[in-house]
C-alpha positions as YAML, in Angstrom:
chain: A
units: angstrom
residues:
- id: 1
  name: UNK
  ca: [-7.16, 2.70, -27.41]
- id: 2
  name: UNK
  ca: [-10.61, 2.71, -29.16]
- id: 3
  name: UNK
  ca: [-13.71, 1.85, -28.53]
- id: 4
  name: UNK
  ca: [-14.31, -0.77, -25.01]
- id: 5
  name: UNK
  ca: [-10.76, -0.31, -23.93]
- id: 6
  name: UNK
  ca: [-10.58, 3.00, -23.17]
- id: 7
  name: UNK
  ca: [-11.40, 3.17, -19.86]
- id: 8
  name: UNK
  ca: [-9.57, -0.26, -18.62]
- id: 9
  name: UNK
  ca: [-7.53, 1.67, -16.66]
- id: 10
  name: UNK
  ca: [-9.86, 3.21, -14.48]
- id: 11
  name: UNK
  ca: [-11.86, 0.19, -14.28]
- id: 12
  name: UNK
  ca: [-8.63, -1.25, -12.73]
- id: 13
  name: UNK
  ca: [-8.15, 1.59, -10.46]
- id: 14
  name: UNK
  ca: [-11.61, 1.72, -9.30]
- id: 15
  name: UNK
  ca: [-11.64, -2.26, -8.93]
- id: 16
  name: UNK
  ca: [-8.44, -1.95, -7.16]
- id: 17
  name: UNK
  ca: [-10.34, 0.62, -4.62]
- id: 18
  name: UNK
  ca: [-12.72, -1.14, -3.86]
- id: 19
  name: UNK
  ca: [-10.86, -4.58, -2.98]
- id: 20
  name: UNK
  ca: [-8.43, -2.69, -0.98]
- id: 21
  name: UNK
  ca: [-11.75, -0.60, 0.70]
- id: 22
  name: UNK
  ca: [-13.37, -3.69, 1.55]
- id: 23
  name: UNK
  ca: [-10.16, -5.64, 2.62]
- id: 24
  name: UNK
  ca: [-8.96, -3.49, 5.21]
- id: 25
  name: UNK
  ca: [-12.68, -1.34, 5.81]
- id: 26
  name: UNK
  ca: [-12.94, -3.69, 8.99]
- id: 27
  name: UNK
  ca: [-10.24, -3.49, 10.46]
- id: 28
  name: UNK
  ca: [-8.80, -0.18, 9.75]
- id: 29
  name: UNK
  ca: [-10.52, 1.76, 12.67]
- id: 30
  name: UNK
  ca: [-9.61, -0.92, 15.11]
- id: 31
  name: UNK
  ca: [-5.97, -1.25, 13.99]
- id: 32
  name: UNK
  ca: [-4.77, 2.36, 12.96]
- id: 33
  name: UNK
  ca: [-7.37, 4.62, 14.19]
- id: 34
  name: UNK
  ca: [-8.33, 3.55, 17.53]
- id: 35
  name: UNK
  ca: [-4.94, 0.85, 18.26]
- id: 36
  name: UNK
  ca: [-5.57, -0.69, 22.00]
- id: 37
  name: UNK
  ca: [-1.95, 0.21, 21.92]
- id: 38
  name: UNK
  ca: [0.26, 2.86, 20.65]
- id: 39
  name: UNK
  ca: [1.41, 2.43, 16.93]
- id: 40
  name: UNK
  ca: [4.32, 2.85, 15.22]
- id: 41
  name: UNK
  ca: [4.96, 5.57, 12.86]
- id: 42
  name: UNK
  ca: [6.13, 3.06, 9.78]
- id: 43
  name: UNK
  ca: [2.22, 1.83, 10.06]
- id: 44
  name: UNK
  ca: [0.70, 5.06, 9.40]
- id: 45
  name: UNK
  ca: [3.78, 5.39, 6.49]
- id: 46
  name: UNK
  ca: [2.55, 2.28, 5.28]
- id: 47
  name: UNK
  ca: [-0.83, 3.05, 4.73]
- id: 48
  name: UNK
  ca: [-0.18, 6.44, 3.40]
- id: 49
  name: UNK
  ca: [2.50, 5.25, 0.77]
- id: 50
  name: UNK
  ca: [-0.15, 2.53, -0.07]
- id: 51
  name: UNK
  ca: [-3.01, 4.45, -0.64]
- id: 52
  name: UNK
  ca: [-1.16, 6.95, -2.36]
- id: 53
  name: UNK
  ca: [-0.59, 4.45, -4.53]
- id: 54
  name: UNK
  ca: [-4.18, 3.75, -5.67]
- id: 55
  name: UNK
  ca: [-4.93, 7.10, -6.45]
- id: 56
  name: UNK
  ca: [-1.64, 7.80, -7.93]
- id: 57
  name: UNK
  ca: [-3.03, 5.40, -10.56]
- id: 58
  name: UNK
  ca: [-6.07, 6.49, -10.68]
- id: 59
  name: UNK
  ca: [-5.55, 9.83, -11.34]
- id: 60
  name: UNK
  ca: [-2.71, 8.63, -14.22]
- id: 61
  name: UNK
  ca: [-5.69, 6.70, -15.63]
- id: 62
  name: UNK
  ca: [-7.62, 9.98, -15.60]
- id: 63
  name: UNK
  ca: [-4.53, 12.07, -16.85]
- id: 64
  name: UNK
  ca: [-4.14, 9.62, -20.13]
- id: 65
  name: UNK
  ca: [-8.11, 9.34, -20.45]
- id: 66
  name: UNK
  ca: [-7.89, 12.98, -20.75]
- id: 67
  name: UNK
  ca: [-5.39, 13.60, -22.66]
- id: 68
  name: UNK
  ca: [-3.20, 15.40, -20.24]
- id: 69
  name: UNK
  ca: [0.56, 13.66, -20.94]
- id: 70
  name: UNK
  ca: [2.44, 16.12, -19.93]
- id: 71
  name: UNK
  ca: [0.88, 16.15, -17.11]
- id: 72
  name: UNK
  ca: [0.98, 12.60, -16.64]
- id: 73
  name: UNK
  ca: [4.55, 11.79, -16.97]
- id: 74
  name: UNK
  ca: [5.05, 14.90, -14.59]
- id: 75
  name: UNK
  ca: [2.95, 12.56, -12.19]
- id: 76
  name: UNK
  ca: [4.89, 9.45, -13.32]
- id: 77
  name: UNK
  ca: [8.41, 10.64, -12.49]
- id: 78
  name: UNK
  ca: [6.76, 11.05, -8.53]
- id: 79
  name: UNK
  ca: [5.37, 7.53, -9.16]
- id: 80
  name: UNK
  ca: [8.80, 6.06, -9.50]
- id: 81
  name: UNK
  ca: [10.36, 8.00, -6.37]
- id: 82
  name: UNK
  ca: [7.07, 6.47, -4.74]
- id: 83
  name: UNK
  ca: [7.32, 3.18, -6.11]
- id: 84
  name: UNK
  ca: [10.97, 2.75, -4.82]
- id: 85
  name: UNK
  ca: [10.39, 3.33, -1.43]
- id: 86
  name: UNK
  ca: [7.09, 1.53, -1.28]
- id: 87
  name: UNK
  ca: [9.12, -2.21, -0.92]
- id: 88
  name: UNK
  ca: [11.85, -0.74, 1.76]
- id: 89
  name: UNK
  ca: [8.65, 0.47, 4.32]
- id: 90
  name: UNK
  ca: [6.49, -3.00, 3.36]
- id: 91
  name: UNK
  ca: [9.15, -4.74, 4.40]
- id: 92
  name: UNK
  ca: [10.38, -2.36, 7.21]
- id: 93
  name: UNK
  ca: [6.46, -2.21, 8.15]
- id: 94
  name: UNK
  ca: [6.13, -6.18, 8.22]
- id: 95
  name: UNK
  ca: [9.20, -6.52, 10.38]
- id: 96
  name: UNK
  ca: [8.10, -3.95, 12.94]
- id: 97
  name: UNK
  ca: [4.23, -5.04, 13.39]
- id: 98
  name: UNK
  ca: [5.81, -8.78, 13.82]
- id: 99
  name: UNK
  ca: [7.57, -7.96, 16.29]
- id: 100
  name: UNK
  ca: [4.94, -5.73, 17.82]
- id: 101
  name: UNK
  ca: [2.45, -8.38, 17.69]
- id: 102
  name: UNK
  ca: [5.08, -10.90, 19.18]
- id: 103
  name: UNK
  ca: [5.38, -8.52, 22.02]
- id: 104
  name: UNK
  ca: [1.71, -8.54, 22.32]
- id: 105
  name: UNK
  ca: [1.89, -11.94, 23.23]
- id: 106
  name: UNK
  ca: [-0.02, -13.07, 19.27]
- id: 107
  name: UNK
  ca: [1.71, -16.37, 19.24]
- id: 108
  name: UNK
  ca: [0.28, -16.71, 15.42]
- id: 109
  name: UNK
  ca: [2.61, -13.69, 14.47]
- id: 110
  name: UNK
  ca: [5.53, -15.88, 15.29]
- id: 111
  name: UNK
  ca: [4.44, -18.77, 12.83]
- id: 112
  name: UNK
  ca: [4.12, -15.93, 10.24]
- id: 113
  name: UNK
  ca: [7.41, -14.27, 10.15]
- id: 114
  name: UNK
  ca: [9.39, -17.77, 9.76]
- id: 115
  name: UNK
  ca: [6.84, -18.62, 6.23]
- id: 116
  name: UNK
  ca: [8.06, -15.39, 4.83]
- id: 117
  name: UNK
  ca: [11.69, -14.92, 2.87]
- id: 118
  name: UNK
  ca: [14.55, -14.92, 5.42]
- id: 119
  name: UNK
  ca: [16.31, -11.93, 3.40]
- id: 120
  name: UNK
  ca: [14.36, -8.85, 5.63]
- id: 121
  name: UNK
  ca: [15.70, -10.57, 8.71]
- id: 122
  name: UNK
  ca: [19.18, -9.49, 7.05]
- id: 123
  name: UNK
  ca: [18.49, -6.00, 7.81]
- id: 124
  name: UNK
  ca: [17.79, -6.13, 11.50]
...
């Protein structure tokens, strides 16, 4: 890409950053550093697949930007393992914290898990 467009990509990546930073900055240290209760381990497997993620695009943004391809489809074939497993723990991760937060006594959690799609339920 010429000109403007070559750095779209990390504009994305950085934009993406940010809204993610700012979306869970508040509640992070509450909820995964300091829990009022203990945590289970698919949480902290959720937030690492998820923020790997980010940077994962980031730095292919960077690799491409640079001129690194080899490089960056070396980074790309761990992108797809990554990217396969990422919907199996989101909805593993949603399941578990529902019924965490049900057992919390968060009536709102129960409300939440019947709006979603009844196919996770399948995999009790």
């Amino acid at each position: 890409m010429a000109g403007r467009g070559r750095n779209f990509y990390l504009w994305i990546g950085g934009a993406v950053a940010f809204i993610v930073s700012v979306g869970f900055g508040r509640t992070v240290d509450a909820a995964l550093f300091h829990p009022p209760s203990r945590r289970p381990a698919i949480l902290y497997i959720h937030a690492a697949m998820f923020t790997s993620w980010v940077l994962l695009f980031i730095a292919q943004a960077v690799l491409v930007r640079s001129r690194r391809i080899e490089w960056h489809r070396r980074l790309g074939a761990m992108g797809v393992t990554l990217g396969c497993f990422m919907p199996l723990v989101a909805i593993q991760t949603a399941l578990t914290m529902t019924r965490l937060h049900m057992a919390e006594g968060d009536p709102s959690q129960e409300r939440a898990s019947l709006m979603g799609c009844r196919l996770p339920f399948f995999f009790e």
